[in-house]
N, C-alpha and C positions, 0 to 999 in steps of 0.2 A: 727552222725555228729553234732556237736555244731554251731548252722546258730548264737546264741544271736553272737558274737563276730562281723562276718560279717556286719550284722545289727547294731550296737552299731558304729563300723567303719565307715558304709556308713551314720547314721546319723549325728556322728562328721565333714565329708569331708562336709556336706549339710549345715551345722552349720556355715562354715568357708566359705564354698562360700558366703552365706546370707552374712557373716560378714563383706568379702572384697568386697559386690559387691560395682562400682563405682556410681550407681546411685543418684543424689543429695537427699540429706535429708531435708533439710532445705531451706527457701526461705526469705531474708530479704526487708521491703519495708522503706525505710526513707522519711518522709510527711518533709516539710520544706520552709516556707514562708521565704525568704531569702529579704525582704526589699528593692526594688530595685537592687538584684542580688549584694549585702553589699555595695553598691559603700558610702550609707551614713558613713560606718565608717572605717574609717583609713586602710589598709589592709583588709577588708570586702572579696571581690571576689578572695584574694589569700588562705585568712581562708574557704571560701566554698570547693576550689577545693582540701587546703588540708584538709578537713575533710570528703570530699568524697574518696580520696586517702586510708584514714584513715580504714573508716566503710567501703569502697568495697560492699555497697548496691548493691541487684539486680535489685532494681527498685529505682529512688527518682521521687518525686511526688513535683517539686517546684512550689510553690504560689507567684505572684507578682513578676516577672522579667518583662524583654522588650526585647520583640522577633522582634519589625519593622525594616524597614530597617535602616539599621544606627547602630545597636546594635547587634543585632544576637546573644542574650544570649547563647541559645543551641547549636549552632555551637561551640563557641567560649570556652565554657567549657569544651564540646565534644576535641578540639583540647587539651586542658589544660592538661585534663586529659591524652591522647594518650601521652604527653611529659613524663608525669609521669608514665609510663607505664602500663595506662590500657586503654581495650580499650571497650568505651560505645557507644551508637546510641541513637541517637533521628530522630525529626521531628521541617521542620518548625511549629511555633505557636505564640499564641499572649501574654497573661499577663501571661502567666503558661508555667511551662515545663517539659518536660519527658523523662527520660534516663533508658535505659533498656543494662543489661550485654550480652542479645541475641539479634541476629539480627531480626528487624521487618518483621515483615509476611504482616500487613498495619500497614496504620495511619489515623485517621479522626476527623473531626471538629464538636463534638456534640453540642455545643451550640456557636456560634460565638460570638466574643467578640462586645459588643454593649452599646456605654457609659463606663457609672460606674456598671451596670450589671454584670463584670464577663464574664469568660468560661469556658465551659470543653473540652478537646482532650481524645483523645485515642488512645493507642499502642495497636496492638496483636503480640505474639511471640508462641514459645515454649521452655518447661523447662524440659529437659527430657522426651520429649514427651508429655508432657502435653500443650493442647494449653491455654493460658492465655489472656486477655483483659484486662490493667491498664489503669485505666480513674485520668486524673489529673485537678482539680477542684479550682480557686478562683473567687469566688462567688460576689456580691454585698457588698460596703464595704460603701456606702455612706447611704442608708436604714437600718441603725442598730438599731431594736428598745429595745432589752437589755440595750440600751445607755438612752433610754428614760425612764427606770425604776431608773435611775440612777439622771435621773433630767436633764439628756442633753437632747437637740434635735438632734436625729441620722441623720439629712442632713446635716445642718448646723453647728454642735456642740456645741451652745450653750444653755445657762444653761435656764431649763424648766420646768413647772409643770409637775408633774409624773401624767403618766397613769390612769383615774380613773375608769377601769375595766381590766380584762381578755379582752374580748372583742375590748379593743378600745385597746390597744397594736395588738394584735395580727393581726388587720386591719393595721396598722402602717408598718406590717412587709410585706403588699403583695406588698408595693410600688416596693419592691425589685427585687422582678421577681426570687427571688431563690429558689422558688419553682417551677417558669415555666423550669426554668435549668435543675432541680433534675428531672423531670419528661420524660425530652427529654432522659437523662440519665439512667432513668429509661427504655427506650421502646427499648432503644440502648442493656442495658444490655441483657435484655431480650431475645432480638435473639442472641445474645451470649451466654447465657446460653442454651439457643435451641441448639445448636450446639456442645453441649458440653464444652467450656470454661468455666473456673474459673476467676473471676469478682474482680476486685481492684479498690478501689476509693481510693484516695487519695488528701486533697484538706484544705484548707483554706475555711471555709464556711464563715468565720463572722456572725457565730449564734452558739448560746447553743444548747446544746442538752435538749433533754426534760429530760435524764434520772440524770441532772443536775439540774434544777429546781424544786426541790421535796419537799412535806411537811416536812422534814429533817432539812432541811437548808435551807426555806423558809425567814430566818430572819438573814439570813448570805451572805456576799459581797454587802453588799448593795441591794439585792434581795425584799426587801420593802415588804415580804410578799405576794409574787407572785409566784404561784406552775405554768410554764404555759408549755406545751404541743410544743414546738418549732417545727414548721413543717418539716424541711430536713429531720432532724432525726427522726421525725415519720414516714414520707415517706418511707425514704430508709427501715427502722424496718419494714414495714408494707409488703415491697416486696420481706422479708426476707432475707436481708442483717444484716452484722452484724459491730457491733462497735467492733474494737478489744482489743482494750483499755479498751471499760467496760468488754470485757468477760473476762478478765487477772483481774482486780480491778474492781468488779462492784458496790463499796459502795463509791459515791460523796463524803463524809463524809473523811473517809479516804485518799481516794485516787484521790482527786480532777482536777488533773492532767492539771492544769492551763498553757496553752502554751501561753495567753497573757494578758498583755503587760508584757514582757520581763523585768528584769534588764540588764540591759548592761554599766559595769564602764566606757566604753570610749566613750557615748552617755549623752547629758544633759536630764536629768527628765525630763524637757517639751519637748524633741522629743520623752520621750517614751510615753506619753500618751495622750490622747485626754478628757481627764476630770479629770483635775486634783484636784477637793475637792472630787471625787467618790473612790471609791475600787471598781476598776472593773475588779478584776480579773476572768480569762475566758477560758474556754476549747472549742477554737473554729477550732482548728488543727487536722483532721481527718481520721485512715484511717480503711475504710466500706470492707468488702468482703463477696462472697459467693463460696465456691466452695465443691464438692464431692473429689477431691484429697491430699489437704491440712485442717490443720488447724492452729491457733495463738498455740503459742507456748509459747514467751513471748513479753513483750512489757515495753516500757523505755521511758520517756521523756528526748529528749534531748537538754542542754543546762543548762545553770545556774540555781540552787535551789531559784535564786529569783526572786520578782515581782515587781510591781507597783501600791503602794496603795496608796491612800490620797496622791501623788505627795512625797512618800515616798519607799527608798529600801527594803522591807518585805523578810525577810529569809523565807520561807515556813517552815512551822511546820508540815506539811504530810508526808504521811507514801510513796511516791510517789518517784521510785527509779529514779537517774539523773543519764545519760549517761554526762557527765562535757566534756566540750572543751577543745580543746588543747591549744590554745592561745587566740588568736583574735574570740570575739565574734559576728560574721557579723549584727547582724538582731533584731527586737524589738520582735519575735515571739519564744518560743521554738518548738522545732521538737516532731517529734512522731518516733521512730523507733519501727520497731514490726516485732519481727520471726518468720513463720510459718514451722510447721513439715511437709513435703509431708507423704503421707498415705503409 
C-alpha cells in the first residue's frame, strides 16, 4: 500500500487549515499627541476622528486632550467614531486618552494628573486570547530641559545660558517628576507581566531618548555637544522594555524619527514652536512594549515630512518613512504608528 499519498494529503488539508485560520496576525498601536484634541486648528477634531476612521488602529494612545468635565474628549470621539461605524471603548481620564477595538476587562489611574506633571492610565483587554495592558502616557511638559541645551529656560521659555555640565542638566530634568511617573508605571507593569500580559506604553514623554543623544550627532540639532543618557528611556530600557521605533530604525542618524514640532500649513510658525532661533527638532512621541506573544513588525511616522527649525519649514532629509494625512493636519506633534506580528 502506498501510505506517501495519504500523508502528502493530510499534510496539504494541515497546510490550508494553518492558512485559513481566523486568528489575528497582527496588532496596530497609534501614539498621537493631538494638541488640545485639534481644536487649535480649523477642522482639527473632525481631521482626528477621520484619521482614526482611516488607520482602524487597535489601540491609540492620545497625548494632551481634556477629559474634565465640560469636555469629555473620550466619550465624545468614542461617539464620533460609533457614527462612523466603528465601534471603540475607553475610560474616563484626564490630559491623555485611550481607545481600545476590544472591550475593557479594567481601567486605572497609574499616576494621577498633578499640575504640569503629566499622567499615565491604563486599559487591559484581550486580543485573541491574549490578555494585553496599554498604558497611555503625557508626561511633564513645563520641565524640559533638552530646551535648556538649546539656550531656553524649559519653565519659562525664555532665552538662557546653556547648561555647563552633564550634571547640571540632567538635575534640571528631575524638577519634572517624570521619572517619579515612569517608575509608578513601572511597578504597575510589572505585575502585569506577572500575570502574564503583554505591556504597551504609549505617550508623549517630552524628553529624548538617550538612544538620540549619541556621540554621532552630538553636534547636530542644536545638541551643543551633549551625549546625555535621558532617564525615561533608560528606565523603561533597563526593565526591559522596548522602543519600537528604534528596533525598526535603530541608527538616530538616519532615521531620526522627529515627531516635534510639527510643520503644519494652516498654523503660524510662532504657534508651532517654543524657541524660535533654536532647531529643536525631537523625538519625543513614544511607543515602549514587552510581551512573549507579539512582536514590532513595522513602524511609520505619522504626519507631515516637516519640521520646525530656526522658526523655519525644514523638509526632512531622512531616510524616516511618513504615513502623510489626508487633509486637515490637527496638531503640532507627529504620530508614531507601529505594527506588531502576534507569534
Amino acid at each position: 500500500m502506498n501510505m506517501k499519498k495519504p500523508i502528502f494529503t493530510l499534510l496539504l488539508l494541515l497546510l490550508t487549515v494553518l492558512a485559513n485560520a481566523k486568528g489575528k496576525k497582527e496588532l496596530t498601536v497609534l501614539q498621537w499627541n493631538i494638541w488640545q484634541e485639534g481644536t487649535v486648528v480649523p477642522g482639527g477634531y473632525e481631521a482626528i476622528v477621520n484619521e482614526v476612521v482611516r488607520l482602524k488602529p487597535d489601540f491609540v494612545t492620545f497625548s494632551e486632550v481634556r477629559n474634565y468635565e465640560g469636555t469629555r474628549f473620550n466619550d465624545r470621539i468614542v461617539e464620533a467614531l460609533k457614527e462612523k461605524g466603528l465601534t471603540y471603548y475607553s475610560f474616563y481620564s484626564y490630559d491623555s486618552g485611550l481607545l481600545s477595538r476590544y472591550p475593557l476587562t479594567d481601567s486605572l489611574t497609574v499616576f494621577p494628573e498633578k499640575g504640569d506633571h503629566g499622567s499615565i492610565y491604563k486599559l487591559t483587554t484581550m486580543v485573541d486570547g491574549h490578555p494585553i495592558a496599554v498604558y497611555t502616557a503625557h508626561l511633564d511638559y513645563q520641565n524640559c530641559a533638552y530646551y535648556n541645551v538649546r539656550g531656553y529656560d524649559g519653565s519659562t521659555w525664555k532665552e538662557s545660558a546653556l547648561p555647563a555640565s552633564l550634571d547640571e542638566l540632567l538635575q534640571m530634568n528631575v524638577a519634572s517628576q517624570r521619572d517619579d511617573a515612569i517608575r509608578l508605571f513601572l511597578a504597575e507593569a510589572e505585575k502585569d507581566l506577572r500575570r502574564g500580559y503583554s505591556v504597551i506604553l504609549g505617550g508623549d514623554f517630552n524628553e529624548p531618548s538617550h538612544r538620540d543623544w549619541i556621540e554621532k550627532n552630538k553636534d547636530l540639532y542644536d545638541h551643543q555637544g551633549f551625549v546625555v543618557p535621558w532617564t525615561v528611556t533608560t528606565l523603561l530600557e533597563n526593565a526591559g522594555l522596548v522602543d519600537a521605533y528604534r528596533q525598526v530604525y535603530p541608527n538616530p542618524l538616519t532615521h531620526p524619527g522627529f515627531t516635534y514640532p510639527s510643520d503644519n500649513p494652516l498654523v503660524k510658525i510662532e504657534k508651532l514652536t517654543w524657541a524660535p532661533k533654536a532647531d529643536e527638532r525631537e523625538r519625543i512621541d513614544f511607543i515602549f512594549y514587552r510581551s512573549e506573544v507579539f512582536k514590532v513588525d513595522k513602524a511609520v511616522v505619522f504626519g507631515p515630512n516637516q519640521s520646525i527649525a530656526r522658526s523655519q519649514r525644514v523638509k526632512e532629509k531622512s531616510k524616516d518613512r511618513f504615513l502623510k494625512p489626508l487633509d486637515v493636519w490637527p496638531t503640532d506633534h507627529k504620530g508614531v504608528l507601529v505594527t506588531f506580528k502576534l507569534k
